[in-house]
C-alpha positions as CSV (number, residue, x, y, z in Angstrom):
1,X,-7.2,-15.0,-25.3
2,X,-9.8,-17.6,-24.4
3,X,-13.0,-16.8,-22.7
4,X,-11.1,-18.2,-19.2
5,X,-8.6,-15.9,-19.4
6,X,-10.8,-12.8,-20.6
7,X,-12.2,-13.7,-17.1
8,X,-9.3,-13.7,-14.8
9,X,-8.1,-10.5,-16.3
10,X,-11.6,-9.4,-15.7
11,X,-11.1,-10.5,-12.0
12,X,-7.9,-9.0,-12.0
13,X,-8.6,-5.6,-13.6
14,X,-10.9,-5.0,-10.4
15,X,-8.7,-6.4,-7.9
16,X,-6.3,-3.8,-9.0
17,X,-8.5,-1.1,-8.9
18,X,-9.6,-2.1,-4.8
19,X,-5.8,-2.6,-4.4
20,X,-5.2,1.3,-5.8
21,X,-7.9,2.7,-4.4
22,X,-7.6,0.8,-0.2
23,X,-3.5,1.3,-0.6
24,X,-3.9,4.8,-1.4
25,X,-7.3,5.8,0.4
26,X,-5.5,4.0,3.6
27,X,-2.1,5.1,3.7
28,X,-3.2,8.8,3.0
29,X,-5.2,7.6,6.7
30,X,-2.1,6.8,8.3
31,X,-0.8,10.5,7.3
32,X,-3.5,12.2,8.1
33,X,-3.9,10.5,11.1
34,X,-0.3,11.7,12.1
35,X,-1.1,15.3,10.9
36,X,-3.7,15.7,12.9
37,X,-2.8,14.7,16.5
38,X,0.6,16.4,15.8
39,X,-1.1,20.1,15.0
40,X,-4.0,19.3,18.3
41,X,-0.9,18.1,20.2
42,X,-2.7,14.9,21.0
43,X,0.4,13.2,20.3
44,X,2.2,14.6,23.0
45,X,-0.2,13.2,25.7
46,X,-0.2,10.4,23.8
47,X,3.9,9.8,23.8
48,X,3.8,10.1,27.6
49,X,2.5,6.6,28.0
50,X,4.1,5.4,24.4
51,X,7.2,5.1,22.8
52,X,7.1,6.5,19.1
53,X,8.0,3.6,17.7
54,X,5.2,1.7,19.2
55,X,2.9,4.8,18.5
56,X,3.9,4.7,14.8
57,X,3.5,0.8,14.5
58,X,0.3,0.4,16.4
59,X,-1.8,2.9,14.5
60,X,0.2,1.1,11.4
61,X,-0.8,-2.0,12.3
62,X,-4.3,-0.8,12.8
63,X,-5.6,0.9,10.4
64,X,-3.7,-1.9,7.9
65,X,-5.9,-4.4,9.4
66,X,-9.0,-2.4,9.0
67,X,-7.9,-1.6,5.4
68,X,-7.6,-5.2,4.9
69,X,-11.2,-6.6,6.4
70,X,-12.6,-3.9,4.3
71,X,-10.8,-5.0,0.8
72,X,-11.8,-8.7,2.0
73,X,-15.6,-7.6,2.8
74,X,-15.7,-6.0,-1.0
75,X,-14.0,-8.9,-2.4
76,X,-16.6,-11.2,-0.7
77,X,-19.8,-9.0,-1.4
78,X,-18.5,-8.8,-5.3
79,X,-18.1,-12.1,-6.3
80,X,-21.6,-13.0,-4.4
81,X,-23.5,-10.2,-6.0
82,X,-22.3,-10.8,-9.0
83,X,-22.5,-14.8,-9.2
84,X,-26.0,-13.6,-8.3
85,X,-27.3,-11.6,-10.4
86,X,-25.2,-14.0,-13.6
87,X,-23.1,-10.6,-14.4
88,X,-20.3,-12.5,-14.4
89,X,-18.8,-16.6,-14.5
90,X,-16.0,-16.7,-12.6
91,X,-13.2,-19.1,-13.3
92,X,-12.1,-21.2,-11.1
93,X,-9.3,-19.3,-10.3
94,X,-10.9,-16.2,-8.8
95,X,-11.1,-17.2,-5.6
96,X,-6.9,-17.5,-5.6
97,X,-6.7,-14.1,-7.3
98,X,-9.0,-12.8,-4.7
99,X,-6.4,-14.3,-2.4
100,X,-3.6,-12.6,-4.1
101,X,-4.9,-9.0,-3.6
102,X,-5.1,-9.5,-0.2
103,X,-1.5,-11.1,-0.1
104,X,-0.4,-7.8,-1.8
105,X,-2.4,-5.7,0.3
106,X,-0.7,-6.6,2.8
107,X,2.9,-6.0,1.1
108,X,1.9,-3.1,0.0
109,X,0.2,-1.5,2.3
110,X,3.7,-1.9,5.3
111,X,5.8,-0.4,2.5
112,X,3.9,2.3,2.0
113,X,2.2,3.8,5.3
114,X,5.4,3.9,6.9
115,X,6.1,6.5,4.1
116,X,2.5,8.2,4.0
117,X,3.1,8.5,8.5
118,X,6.9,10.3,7.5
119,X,4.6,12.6,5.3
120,X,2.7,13.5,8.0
121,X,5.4,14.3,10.5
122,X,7.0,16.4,8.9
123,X,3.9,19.3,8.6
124,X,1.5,20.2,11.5
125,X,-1.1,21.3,8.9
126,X,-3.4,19.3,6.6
127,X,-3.0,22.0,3.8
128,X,0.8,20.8,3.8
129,X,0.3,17.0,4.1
130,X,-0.5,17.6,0.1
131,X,2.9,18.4,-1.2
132,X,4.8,16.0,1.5
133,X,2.2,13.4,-0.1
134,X,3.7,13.8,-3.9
135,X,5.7,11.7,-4.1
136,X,4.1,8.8,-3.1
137,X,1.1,9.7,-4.8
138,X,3.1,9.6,-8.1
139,X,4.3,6.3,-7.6
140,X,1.2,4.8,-6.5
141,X,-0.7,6.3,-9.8
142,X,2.4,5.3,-12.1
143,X,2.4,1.7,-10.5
144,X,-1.8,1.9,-11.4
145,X,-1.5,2.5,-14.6
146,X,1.6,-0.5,-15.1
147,X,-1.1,-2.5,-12.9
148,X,-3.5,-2.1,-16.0
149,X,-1.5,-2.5,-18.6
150,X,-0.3,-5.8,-17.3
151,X,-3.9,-7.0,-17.6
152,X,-4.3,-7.3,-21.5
153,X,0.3,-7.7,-21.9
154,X,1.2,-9.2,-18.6
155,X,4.8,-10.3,-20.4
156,X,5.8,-7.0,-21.3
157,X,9.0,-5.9,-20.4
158,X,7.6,-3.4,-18.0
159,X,5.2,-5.5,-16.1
160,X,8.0,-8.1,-15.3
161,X,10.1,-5.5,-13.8
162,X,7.6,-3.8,-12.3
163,X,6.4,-6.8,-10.8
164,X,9.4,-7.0,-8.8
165,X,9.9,-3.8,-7.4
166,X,8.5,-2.9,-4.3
167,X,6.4,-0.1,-4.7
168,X,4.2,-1.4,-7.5
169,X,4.9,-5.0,-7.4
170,X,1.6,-5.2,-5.0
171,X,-0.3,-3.3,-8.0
172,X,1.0,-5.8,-11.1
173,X,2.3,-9.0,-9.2
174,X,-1.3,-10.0,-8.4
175,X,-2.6,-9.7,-12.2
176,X,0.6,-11.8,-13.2
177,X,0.0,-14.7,-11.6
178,X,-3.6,-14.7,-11.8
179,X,-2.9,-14.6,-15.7
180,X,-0.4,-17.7,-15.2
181,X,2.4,-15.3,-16.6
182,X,4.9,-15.0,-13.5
183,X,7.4,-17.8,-12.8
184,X,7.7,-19.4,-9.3
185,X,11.4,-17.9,-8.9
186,X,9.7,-14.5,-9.9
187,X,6.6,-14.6,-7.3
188,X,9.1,-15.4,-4.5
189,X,11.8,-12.6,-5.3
190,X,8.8,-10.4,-5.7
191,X,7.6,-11.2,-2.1
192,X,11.3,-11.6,-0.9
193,X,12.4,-7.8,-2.4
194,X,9.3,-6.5,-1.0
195,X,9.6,-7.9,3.2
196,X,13.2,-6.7,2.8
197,X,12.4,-3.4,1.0
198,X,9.8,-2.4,3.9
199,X,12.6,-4.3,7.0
200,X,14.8,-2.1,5.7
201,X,12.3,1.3,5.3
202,X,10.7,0.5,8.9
203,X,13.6,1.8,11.0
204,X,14.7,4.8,9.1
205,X,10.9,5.8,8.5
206,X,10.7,5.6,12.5
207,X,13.7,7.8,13.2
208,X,12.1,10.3,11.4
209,X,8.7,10.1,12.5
210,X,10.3,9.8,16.1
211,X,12.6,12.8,15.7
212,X,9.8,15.0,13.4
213,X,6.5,14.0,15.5
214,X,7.4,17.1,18.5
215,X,8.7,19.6,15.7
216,X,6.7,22.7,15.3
217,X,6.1,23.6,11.4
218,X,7.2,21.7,8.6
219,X,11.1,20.4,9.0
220,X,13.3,18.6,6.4
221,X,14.1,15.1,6.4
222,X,17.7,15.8,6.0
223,X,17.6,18.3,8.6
224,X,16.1,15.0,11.4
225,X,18.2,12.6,10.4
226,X,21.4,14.9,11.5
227,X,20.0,16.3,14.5
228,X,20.4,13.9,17.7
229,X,16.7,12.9,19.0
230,X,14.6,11.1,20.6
C-alpha cells in the first residue's frame, strides 16, 4: 500500500468511526425520544393535533438532519485542524470520502431509527429501552468491526457482502470506494438494496409504532401487528 492509499484508509478509518458513533448515538435519540413522551404521556397531547405517522417521520426526519449537520461540522472542523496543524496530508480524494460518509449517513441513519423509534414504543420506561435496543445494537457493533476490517482488506469476502447489505453497508460501503475497491454495479446495488430495504421497513415500523405508542407497559411486536389499531 502506497503512501496515498495509507491515507485514504486513514481518512476512511475515521469516517467510520463518526459514522458508528452519530448512527448509533442518534438513533438511540430517536428511541429515547419515543420513550420518553410515551411514559410523561406527552405523546398523547401530542397525537391530538398529529397523525402517528407524521409524528414518527417528523421527529425522524429531524433529529436525522441534526445528526447529519453535526457529522458534516466534525468532518469540516477535522480536515481544517488537521491540514493546520500538518498532522495529516490528505489525498485528493478526501474530500469525496468525506462526501461518502455523509451519503451513508443518510442511508443509514432512515434504516435504522425507524427501528431504534419501534424500540422505544414498545416500553414506557428508559430502564427497558436497553433490552428492546439489543438487537440493533449488535448489528450496529458487528457492522463496526466489518467497517474496520475493510480498511486494511477491503476485497475480502466479508466486506463485499457486507457492503451490500443494508444494515452495515453504510459502515463498510464508504471505506470501499474511498479505497477504489467497489465496482460501479456494486455502489449502485448497495444504494438500491438499501432505499428499498428502509421503503419497505418504513410502513411496517409505523404500524407498530402507531399501534404500540398508547399501550401501557411493554407489549410484543407480534402481539401489535395482530391486534386491529390505530
Amino acid at each position: 500500500m502506497n503512501a496515498e492509499s495509507r491515507e485514504t484508509a486513514t481518512v476512511a478509518f475515521v469516517g467510520v468511526l463518526l459514522l458508528y458513533g452519530q448512527l448509533f448515538a442518534y438513533g438511540y435519540w430517536v428511541a429515547a425520544g419515543v420513550v420518553e413522551e410515551k411514559s410523561s404521556r406527552v405523546v398523547e397531547v401530542l397525537l391530538a393535533t398529529l397523525r402517528p405517522s407524521h409524528l414518527l417521520r417528523g421527529k425522524i426526519l429531524g433529529i436525522g438532519l441534526l445528526g447529519l449537520a453535526q457529522l458534516l461540522l466534525l468532518a469540516l472542523v477535522g480536515l481544517f485542524a488537521s491540514s493546520a496543524v500538518g498532522t495529516l496530508e490528505f489525498p485528493s480524494g478526501a474530500i469525496a470520502t468525506v462526501g461518502l460518509v455523509l451519503v451513508w449517513f443518510v442511508l443509514g441513519f432512515f434504516f435504522y431509527a425507524t427501528m431504534f423509534a419501534v424500540a422505544g414504543s414498545i416500553v414506557t420506561r428508559q430502564e427497558d429501552l436497553q433490552t428492546t435496543m439489543t438487537p440493533l445494537t449488535i448489528l450496529i457493533v458487528g457492522s463496526f468491526f466489518i467497517g474496520l476490517s475493510a480498511t486494511s482488506n477491503p476485497d475480502s469476502t466479508l466486506a463485499v457482502v457486507a457492503s451490500l447489505l443494508p444494515f452495515s453497508s453504510p459502515l463498510v460501503m464508504p471505506t470501499r470506494i474511498a479505497l477504489g475497491d467497489a465496482a460501479t454495479w456494486e455502489v449502485v446495488a448497495s444504494i438500491a438494496i438499501s432505499v428499498a430495504a428502509t421503503a419497505a421497513l418504513i410502513p411496517l415500523a409505523t404500524k407498530i409504532y402507531s399501534r404500540a405508542l398508547l399501550r401501557p407497559g411493554r407489549v410484543r411486536i407480534r402481539q401489535v401487528l395482530r391486534a386491529g389499531g390505530a
